[in-house]
C-alpha positions, 0 to 999 in steps of 0.5 A: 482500521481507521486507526491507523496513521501515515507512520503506522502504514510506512511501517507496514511498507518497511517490515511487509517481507517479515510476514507479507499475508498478514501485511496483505490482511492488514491493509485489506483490513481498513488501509483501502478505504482509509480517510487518508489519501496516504494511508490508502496509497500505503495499503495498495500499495502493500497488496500490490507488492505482495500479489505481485511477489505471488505471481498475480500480476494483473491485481497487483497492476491495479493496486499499484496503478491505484496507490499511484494515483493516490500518492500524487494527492500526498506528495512527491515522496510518497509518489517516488516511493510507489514508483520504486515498487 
């Protein structure tokens, strides 16, 4: 999923609650281990909502905490928005 680009992952942030297991096997799919550092941010922080909204809490904490720390490689934006989550 190397294909993916930055508005594609905001994308999947935003509509993530339409259909949040095939947001979750999306971003599984390539998102984790993308080149960007903000596609990556992304993709955790994808899985992190929805292990969270499924009650897994300590997965969802470390793909939080990981998207995290990728966004302060991107940018303030990037960053602000993985702490609203």
């Amino acid at each position: 999923m190397c294909g993916v680009d930055r508005a594609e992952a905001e994308e999947l942030l935003r509509t993530l609650f339409a259909d949040p297991e095939a947001a979750r096997q999306a971003a599984e799919a390539g998102m984790l281990d993308h080149p960007d550092p903000a596609v990556r941010s992304a993709g955790h922080q994808v899985v992190g909502i929805v292990l969270r909204d499924v009650g897994e809490t300590d997965a969802a904490l470390t793909h939080l905490r990981r998207a995290l720390r990728l966004a302060r490689r991107v940018d303030a934006e990037r960053e602000a928005d993985v702490r609203a989550t």
